[in-house]
C-alpha positions as CSV (number, residue, x, y, z in Angstrom):
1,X,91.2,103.2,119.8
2,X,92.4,105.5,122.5
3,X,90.3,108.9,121.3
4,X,87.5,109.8,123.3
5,X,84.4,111.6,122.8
6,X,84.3,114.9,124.9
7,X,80.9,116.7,123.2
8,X,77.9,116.3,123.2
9,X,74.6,117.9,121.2
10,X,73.4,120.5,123.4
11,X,76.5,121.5,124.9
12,X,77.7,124.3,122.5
13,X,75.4,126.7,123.6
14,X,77.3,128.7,126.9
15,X,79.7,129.9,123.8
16,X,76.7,132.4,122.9
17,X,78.1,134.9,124.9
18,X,81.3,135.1,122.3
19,X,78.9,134.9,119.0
20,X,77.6,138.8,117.7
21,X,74.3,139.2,115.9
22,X,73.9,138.7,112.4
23,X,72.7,141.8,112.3
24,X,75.7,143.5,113.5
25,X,77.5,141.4,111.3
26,X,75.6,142.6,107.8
27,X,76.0,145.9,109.1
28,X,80.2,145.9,109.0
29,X,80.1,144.8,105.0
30,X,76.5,146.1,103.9
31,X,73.7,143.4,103.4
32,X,74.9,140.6,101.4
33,X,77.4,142.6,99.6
34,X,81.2,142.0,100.7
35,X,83.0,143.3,97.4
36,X,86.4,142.4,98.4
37,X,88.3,140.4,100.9
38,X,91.5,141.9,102.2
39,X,95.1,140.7,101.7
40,X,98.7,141.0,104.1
41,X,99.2,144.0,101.6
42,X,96.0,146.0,102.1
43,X,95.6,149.0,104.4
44,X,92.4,146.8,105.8
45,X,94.6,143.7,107.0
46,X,95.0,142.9,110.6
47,X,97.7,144.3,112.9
48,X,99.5,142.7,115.7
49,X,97.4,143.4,118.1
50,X,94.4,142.3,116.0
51,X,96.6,138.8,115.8
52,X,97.0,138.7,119.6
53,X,93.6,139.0,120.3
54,X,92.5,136.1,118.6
55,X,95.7,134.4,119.3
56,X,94.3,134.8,123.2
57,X,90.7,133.7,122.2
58,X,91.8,130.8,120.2
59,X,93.8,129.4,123.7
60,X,97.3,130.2,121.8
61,X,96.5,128.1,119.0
62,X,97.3,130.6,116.2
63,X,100.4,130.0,114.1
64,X,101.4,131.4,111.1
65,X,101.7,129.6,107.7
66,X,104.6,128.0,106.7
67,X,105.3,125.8,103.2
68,X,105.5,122.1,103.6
69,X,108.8,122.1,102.7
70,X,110.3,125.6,103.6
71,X,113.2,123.4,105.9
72,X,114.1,122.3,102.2
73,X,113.8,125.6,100.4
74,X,116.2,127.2,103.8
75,X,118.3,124.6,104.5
76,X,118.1,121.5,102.2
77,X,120.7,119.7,104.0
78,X,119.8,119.7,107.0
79,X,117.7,117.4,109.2
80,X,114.3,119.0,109.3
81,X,114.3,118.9,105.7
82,X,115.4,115.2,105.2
83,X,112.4,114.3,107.5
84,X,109.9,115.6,105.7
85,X,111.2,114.7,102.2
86,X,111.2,110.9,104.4
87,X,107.6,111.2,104.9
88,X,106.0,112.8,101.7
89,X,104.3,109.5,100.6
90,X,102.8,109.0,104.3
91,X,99.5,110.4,103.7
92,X,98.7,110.9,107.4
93,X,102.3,112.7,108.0
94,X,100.9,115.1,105.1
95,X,97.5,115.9,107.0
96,X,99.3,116.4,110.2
97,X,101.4,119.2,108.8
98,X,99.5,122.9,109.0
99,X,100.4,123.3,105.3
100,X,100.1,119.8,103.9
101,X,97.7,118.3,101.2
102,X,97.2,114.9,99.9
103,X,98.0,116.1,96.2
104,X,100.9,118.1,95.5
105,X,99.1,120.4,93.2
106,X,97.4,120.3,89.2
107,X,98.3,121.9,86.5
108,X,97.0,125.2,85.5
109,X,94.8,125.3,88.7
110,X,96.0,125.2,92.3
111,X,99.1,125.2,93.3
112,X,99.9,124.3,97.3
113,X,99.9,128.0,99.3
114,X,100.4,128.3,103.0
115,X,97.7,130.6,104.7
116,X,99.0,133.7,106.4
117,X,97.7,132.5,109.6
118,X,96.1,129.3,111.0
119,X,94.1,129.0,113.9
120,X,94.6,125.2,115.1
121,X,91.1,124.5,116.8
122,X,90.3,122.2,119.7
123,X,87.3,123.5,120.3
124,X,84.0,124.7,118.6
125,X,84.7,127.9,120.5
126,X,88.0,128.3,118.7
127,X,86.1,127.7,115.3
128,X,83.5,130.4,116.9
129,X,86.3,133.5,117.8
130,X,88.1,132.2,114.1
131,X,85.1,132.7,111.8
132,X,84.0,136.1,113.8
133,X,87.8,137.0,113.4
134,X,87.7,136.2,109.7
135,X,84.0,137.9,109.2
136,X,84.8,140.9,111.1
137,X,88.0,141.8,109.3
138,X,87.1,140.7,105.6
139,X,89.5,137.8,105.3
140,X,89.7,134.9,102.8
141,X,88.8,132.3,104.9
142,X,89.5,128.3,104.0
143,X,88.7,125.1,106.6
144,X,90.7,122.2,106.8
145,X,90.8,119.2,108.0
146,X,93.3,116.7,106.0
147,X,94.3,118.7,103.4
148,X,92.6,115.3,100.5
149,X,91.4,118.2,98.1
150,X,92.1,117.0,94.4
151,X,90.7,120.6,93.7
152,X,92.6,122.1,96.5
153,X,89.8,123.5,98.5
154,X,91.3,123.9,101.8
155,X,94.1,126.0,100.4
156,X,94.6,129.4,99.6
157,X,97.3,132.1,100.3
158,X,96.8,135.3,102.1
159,X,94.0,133.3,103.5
160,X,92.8,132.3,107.1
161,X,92.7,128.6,108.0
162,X,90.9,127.4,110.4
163,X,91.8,123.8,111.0
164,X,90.0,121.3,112.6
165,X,92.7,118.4,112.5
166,X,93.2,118.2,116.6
167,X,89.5,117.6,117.2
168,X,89.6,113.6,116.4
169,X,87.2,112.2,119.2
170,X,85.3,109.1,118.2
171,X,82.4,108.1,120.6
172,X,80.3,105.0,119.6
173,X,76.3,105.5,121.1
174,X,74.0,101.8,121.6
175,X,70.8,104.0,121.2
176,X,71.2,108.0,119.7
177,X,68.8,109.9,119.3
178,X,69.0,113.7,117.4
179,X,68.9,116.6,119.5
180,X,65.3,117.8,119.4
181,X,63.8,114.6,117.9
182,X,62.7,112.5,120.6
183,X,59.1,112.4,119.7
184,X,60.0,111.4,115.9
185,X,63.0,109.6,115.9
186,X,63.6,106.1,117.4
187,X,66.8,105.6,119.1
188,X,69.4,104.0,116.6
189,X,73.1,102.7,116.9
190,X,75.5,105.3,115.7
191,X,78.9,106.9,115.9
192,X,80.1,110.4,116.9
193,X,83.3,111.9,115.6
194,X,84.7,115.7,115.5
195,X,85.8,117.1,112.8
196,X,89.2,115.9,112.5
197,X,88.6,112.6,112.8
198,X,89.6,110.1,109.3
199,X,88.1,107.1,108.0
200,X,90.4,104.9,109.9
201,X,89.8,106.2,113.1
202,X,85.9,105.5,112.9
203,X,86.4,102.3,111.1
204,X,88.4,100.9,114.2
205,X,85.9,101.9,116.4
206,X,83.4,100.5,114.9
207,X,84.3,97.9,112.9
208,X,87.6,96.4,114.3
209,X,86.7,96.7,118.0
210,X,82.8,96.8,118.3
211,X,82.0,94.3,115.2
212,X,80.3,96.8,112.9
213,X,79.9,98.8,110.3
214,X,79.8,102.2,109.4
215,X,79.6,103.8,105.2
216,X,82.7,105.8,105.3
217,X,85.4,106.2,102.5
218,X,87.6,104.2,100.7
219,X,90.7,105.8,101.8
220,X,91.2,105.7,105.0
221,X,93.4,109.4,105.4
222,X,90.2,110.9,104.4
223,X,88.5,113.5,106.7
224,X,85.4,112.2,108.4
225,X,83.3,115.9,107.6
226,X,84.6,116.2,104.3
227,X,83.3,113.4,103.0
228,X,79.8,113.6,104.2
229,X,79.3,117.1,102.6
230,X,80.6,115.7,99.3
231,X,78.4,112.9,99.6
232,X,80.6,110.2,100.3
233,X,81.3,106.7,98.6
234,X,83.2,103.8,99.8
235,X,83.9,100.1,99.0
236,X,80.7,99.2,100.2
237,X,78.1,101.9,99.0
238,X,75.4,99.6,97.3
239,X,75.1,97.3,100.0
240,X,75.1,100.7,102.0
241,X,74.5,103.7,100.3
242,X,76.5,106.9,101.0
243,X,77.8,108.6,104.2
244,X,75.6,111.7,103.3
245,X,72.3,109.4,103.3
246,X,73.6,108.0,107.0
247,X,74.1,111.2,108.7
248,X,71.7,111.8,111.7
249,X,73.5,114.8,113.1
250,X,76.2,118.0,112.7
251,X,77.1,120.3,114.8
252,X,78.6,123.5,112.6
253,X,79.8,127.0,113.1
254,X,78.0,129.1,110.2
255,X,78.8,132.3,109.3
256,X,77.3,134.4,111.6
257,X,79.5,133.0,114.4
258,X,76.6,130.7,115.9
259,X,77.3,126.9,117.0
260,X,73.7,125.1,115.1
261,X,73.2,121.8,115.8
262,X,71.2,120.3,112.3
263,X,69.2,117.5,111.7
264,X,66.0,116.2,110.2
265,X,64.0,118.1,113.2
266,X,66.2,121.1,113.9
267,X,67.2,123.5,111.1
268,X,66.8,120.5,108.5
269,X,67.0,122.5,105.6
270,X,70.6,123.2,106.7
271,X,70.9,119.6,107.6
272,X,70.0,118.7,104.2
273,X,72.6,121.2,102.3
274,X,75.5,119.2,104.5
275,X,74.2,116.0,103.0
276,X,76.4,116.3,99.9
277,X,76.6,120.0,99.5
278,X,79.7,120.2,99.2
279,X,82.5,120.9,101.8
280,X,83.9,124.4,103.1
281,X,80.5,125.9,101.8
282,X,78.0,125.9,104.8
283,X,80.0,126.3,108.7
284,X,82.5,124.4,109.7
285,X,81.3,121.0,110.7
286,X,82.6,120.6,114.5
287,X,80.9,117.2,115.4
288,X,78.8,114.2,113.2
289,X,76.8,111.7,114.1
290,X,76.3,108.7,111.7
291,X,74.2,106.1,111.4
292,X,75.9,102.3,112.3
293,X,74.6,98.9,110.7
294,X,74.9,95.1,111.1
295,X,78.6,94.2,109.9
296,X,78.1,91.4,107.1
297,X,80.0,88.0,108.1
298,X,82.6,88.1,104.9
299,X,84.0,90.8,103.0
300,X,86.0,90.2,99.9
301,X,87.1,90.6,96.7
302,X,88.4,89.5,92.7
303,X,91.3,90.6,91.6
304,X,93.5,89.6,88.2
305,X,94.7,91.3,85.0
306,X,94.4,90.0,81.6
307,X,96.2,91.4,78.7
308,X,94.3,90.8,75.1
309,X,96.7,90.3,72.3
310,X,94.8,92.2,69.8
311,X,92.7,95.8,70.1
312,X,89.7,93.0,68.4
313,X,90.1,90.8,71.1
314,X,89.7,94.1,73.7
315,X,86.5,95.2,72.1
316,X,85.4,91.1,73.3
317,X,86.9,91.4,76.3
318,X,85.2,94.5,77.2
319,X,82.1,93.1,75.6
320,X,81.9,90.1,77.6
321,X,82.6,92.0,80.7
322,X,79.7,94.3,80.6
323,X,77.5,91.4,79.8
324,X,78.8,89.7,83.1
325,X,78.5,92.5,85.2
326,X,75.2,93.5,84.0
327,X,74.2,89.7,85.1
328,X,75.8,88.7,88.2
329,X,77.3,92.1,89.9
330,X,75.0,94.7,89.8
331,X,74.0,94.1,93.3
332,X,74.6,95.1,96.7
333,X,77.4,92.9,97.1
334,X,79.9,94.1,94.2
335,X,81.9,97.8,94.5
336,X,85.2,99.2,93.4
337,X,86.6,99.1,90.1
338,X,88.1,97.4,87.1
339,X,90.7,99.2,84.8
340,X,90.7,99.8,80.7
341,X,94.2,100.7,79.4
342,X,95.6,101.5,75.9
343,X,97.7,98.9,76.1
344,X,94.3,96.0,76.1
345,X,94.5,95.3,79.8
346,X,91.7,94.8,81.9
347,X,93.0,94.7,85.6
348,X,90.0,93.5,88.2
349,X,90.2,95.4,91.5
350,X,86.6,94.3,93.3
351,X,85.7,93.9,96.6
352,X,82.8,92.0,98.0
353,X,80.5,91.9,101.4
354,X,78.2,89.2,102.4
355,X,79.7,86.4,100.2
356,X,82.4,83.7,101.4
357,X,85.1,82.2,99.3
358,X,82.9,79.2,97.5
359,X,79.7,81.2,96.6
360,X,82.5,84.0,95.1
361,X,84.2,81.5,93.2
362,X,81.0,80.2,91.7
363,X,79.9,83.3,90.5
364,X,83.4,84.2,89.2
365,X,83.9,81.1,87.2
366,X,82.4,81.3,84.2
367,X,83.7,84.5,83.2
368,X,87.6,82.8,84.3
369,X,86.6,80.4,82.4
370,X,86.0,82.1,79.4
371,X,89.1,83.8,79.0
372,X,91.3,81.1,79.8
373,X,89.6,79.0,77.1
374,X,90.9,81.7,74.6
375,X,94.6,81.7,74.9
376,X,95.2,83.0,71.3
377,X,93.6,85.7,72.6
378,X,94.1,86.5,76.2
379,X,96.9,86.6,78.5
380,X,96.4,85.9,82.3
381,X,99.3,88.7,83.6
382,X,98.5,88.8,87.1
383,X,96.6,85.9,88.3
384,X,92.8,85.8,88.5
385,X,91.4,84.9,91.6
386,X,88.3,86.1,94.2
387,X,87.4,84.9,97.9
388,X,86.2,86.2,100.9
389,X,87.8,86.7,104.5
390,X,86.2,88.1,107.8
391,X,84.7,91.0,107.6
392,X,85.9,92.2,110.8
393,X,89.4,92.0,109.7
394,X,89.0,94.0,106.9
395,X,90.5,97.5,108.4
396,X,92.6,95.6,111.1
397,X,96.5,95.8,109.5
398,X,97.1,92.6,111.6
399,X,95.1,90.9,109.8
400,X,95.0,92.4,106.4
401,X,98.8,92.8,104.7
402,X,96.5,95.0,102.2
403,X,97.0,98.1,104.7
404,X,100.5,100.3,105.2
405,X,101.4,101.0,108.4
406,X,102.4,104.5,110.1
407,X,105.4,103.8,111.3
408,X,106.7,107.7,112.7
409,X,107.6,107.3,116.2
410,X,104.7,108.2,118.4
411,X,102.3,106.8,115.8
412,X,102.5,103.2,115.1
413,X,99.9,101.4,114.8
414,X,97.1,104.3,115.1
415,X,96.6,104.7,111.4
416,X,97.3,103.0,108.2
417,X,96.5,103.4,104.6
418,X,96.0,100.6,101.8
419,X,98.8,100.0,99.4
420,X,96.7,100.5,96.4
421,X,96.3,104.7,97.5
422,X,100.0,105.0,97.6
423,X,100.3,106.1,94.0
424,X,98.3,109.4,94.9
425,X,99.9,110.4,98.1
426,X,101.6,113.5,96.7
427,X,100.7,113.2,93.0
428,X,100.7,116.0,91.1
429,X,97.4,115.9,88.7
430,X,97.7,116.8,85.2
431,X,93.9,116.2,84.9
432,X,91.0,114.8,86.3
433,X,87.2,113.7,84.8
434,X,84.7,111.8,86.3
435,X,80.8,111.0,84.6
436,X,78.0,108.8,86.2
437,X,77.1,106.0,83.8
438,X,73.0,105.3,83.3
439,X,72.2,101.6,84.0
440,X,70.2,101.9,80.8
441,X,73.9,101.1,79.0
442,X,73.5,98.1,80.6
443,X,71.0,97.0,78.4
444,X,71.2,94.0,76.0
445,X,70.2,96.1,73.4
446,X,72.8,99.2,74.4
447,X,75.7,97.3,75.8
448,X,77.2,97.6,72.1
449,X,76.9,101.2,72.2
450,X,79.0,101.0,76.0
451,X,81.3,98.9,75.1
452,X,82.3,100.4,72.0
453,X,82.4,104.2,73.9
454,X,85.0,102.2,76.8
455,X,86.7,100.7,74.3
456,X,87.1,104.2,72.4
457,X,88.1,106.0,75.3
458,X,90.8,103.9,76.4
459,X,92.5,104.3,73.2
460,X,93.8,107.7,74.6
461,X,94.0,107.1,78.4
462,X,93.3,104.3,80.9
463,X,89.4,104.1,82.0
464,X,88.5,103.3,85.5
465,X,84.9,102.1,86.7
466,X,83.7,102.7,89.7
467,X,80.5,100.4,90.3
468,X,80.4,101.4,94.2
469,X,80.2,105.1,93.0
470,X,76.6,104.2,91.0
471,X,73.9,103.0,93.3
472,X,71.8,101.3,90.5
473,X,71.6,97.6,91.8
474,X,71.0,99.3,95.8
475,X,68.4,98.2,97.5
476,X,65.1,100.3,97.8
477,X,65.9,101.4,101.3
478,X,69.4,103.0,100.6
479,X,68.0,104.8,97.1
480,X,65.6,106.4,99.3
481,X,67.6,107.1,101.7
482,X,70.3,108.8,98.9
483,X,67.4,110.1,97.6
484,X,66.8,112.5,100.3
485,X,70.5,113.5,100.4
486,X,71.7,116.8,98.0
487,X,73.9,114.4,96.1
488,X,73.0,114.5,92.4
489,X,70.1,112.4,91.9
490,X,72.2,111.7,88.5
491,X,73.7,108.9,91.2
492,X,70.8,106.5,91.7
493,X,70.5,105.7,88.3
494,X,74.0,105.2,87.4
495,X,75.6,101.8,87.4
496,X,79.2,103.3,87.9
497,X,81.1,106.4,87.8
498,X,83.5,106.5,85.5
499,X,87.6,108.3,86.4
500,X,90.0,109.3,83.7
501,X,93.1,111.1,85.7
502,X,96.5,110.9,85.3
503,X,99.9,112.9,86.8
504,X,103.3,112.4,88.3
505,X,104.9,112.5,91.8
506,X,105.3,115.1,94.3
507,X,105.9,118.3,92.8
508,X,105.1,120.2,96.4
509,X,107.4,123.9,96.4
510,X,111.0,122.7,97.7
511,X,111.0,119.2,96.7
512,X,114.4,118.2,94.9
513,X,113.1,116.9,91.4
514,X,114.1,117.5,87.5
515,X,112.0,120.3,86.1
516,X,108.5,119.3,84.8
517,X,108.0,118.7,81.2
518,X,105.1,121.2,81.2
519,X,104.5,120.2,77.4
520,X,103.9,116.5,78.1
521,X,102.5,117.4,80.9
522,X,99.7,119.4,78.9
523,X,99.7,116.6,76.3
524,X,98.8,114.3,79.2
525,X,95.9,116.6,79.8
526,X,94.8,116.7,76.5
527,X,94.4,112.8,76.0
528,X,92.3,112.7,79.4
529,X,90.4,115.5,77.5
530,X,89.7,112.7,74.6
531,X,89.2,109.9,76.5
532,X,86.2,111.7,78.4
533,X,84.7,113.3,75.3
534,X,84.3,109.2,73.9
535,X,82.5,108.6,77.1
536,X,80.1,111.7,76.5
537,X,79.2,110.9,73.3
538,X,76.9,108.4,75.1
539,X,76.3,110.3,78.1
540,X,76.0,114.0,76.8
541,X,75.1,115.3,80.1
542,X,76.2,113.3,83.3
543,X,76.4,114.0,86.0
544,X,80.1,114.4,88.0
545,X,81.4,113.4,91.9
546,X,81.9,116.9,93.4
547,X,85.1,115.0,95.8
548,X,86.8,113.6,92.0
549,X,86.2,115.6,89.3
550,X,87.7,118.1,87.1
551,X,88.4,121.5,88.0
552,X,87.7,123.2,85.0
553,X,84.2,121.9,84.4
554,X,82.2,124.4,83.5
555,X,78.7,123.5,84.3
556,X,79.5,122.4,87.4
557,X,76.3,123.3,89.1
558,X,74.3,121.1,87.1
559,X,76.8,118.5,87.2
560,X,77.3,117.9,90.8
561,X,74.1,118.9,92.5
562,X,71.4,119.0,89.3
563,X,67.9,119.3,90.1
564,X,68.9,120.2,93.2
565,X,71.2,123.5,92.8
566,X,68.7,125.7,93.1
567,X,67.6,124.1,96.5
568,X,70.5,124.6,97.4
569,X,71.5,127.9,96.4
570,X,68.7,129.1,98.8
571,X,69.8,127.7,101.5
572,X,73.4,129.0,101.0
573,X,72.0,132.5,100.8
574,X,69.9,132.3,104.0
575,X,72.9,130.9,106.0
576,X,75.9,132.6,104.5
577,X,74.1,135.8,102.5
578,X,77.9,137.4,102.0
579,X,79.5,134.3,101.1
580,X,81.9,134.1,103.7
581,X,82.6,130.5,103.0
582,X,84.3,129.8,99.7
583,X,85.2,127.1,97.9
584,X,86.4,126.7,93.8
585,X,83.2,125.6,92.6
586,X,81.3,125.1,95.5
587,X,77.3,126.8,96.1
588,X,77.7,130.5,95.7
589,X,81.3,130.5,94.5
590,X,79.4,132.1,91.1
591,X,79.1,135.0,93.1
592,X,82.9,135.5,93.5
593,X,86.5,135.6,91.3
594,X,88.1,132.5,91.1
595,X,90.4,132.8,94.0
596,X,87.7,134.1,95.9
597,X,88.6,137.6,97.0
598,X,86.4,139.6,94.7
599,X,83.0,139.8,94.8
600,X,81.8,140.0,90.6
601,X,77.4,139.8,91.3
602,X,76.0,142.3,91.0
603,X,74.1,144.0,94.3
């Protein structure tokens, strides 16, 4: 890990020279009532000179926007072209890029935009002279760090970016103790990363080189910051609980242009709104510091497919799944996912902490055993098997052929992603659903009703269950400790969260491909549509993942944050009254037309 940590808690605050009053600042758009933001075509828009002065603020880091792929739209022969197109399914080639995103658009929703103008921070201080810039002149304004949006929330044309991507230093502390907290707070292991930072980069840190652990994500190209204001599942979550409920500390640029450091003893309602808020809708998030834990000894997993000959013998197989589940992984040591497909697969894809290869295979056994005792009715298509390995090596791509490799020049061996995410680096999404499943379903005397409802559902698209993504089966300790997070309390009684999603490949502006078949495409949509409405049958009103969900839900308030919208809401208006941070559904965005220039409430 060669990054290095180079701030610090207090240390923002000789930038208050730079930062106007919020005062001043209501007083240029009226209080709390910014009707419209400005575009390159308006009278209102910047001019040179505008650009030069906060091109000299920012340290030169202001570039304009360019398409990912606009060498290919110019000149599709030529080198600069054929590099990119070489590196579209490199996920950390994508984030690198001013203009790139993980998913290559979704249909009827976003499509990838460059912003007119990006200011490339290194520093909080750029952040600071960006968001004044932005305030001062009525822009859209989007923040960036990767780019791994499914609902494209760090892009939007006529826009400026501010991206955070160059600020990646990862600092590990024995004893840290929040700013202002001294007499509260006993000093606790933790990590500190800026902005840019991903997954990977804090998992090295701290797993790979200082043997422990830290609740990130599951992939490891997602942004540090982003994933902490969406709340935050990975592998590992109910052994863990979420990155939100491990946060100790942010430092943020909010609207008004001032640097705030949050935490539970210094503006902790703020702190509190970052805990799964939502990303893009409360500052920009400069610096976090999170909580570290003991690393377990093993970390694991059980993996297999079996194919059912008949759609009776899939309603069993589901059947006798949930049963086994409900009595020997709904624990702290079981996450990820198995898959439901039309065609009567089950495919296992779990992974497991804190158990080695013979206590795994005991548990595992009787449910092997019961398939394979049925071979009228089952097919073992991709073997069925479960063990555990050091957890240490888990995130080391010596040690685990699991990961991918970033092989650019310059880059190998800093980052690498797992072979399983490939499939969505550069995806284009024809839809996307996501609902929290109660642990009640698991029920003796309601696991009929679930199984039939899976079973129902995967007759129009394949079902995904994501037990790491429910927290029923955590410990007391990391429900509490979710509990006081503004994640959707929908989560701590729900064994799983279940995905229904589908698309194609890249379909990024530029990129050499047939035409889309916009009516299949739409079918596609419509069938993910079905599959989702089977599922709500039983669960009317869940609850939805802000970071995977679908774009178009339309109660998406209560859905993400429930009980605690409101809360939030609040909070949103005392730090940002004119809504200068906007994202598609995000706290506030109510107040504004979907793209997020006009401002529709009333004054």
């Amino acid at each position: 890990m060669d990054r290095r940590f180079l701030l610090r808690g207090a240390a923002a605050l000789p930038w208050l020279s730079l930062l106007p009053s919020l005062a001043s600042a209501q007083a240029t758009h009226g209080p709390g009532c910014t009707r419209r933001r400005v575009r390159p075509s308006d009278p209102g828009w910047p001019d040179n000179a505008q650009w030069e002065t906060l091109k000299s603020q920012v340290g030169g880091q202001l570039v304009k926007g360019t398409a990912l792929l606009a060498a290919c739209e110019t000149a599709p022969k030529d080198a600069a072209c054929a590099q990119a197109l070489s590196n579209l399914r490199n996920p950390f080639y994508l984030q690198d890029q001013v203009s790139g995103t993980e998913v290559s658009g979704w249909l009827d929703a976003w499509t990838p935009a460059p912003s007119a103008y990006c200011v490339d921070a290194r520093t909080p201080a750029d952040v600071v002279a960006a968001v004044n810039f932005a305030r001062s002149h009525a822009l859209r304004l989007v923040v960036k760090g990767t780019g791994h949006s499914y609902l494209g929330t760090s892009n939007a044309p006529d826009s400026l970016l501010v991206r955070t991507h160059a600020m990646r230093n990862v600092q590990l502390h024995d004893a840290f103790v929040p700013m202002g907290c001294d007499a509260h707070v006993s000093p606790a292991p933790a990590v500190s990363a800026q902005a840019g930072a991903v997954w990977f980069d804090l998992y090295s840190a701290v797993t790979t080189q200082a043997g422990r652990y830290v609740q990130g994500g599951g992939c490891t190209s997602v942004g540090v910051a982003g994933l902490v204001q969406s709340g935050g599942f990975g592998s590992f979550s109910k052994a863990h609980g979420t990155a939100a409920a491990r946060l100790l500390e942010a430092e943020l640029v909010t609207a008004d242009g001032s640097v705030r450091i949050a935490n539970a003893c210094t503006n902790p309602d703020l702190y509190w709104a970052l805990k799964g808020g939502g990303g893009g809708s409360w500052g920009v998030v400069t610096r976090l510091t999170l909580l570290t834990s003991d690393l377990q000894q093993f970390a694991g997993g059980a993996v297999g497919k079996v194919q059912a000959k008949s759609p009776d013998a899939f309603q069993r197989l589901i059947a006798r799944f949930i049963d086994f589940y409900h009595e020997r992984l709904l624990n702290p040591h079981w996450g990820e996912s198995v898959k439901l497909s039309p065609e009567n697969t089950l495919t296992l894809s779990l992974v497991s902490q804190g158990l080695d290869t013979p206590t795994s295979q005991a548990l595992w056994q009787p449910f092997f055993d019961w398939i394979t005792a049925s071979p009228q009715d089952f097919t073992v298509s991709e073997r069925l098997r479960t063990g555990g390995f050091a957890a240490r090596s888990w995130w080391d791509p010596d040690k685990n052929h699991s990961l991918v490799r970033d092989q650019r020049a310059g880059e190998a061996g800093t980052h690498a992603w797992w072979d399983g995410d490939q499939g969505q680096v550069g995806a284009y999404l024809h839809g996307y659903d996501s609902l929290w499943l109660p642990v009640s379903l698991l029920e003796p005397q309601a696991q009929r009703r679930l199984a039939d409802a899976l079973f129902a559902a995967s007759r129009h698209k394949e079902v995904e269950l994501h037990f790491n993504k429910g927290l029923a089966g955590a410990s007391p300790e990391v429900l509490a400790a979710t509990r006081a997070t503004a994640t959707n309390p929908a989560v701590l009684e729900a064994f799983a969260l279940a995905i229904i999603a589908d698309g194609e490949g890249p379909a990024y502006r530029g990129f050499p491909r047939p035409a889309m078949d916009l009516a299949a495409a739409h079918e596609d949509a419509r069938a993910i549509d079905r599959a989702t409405a089977e599922l709500k049958r039983i669960v009317p009103d869940a609850g939805s993942y802000v970071s995977e969900s679908n774009f178009f839900n339309e109660r998406w308030q209560m859905a993400y944050w429930g009980s605690n919208y409101q809360r939030l809401r609040a909070i949103k208006d005392k730090y940002d009254p004119d809504g200068l941070f906007f994202v598609h559904h995000g706290v506030g965005s109510e107040d504004w037309s979907a793209d997020g220039f006009v401002h529709t409430r009333a004054c």
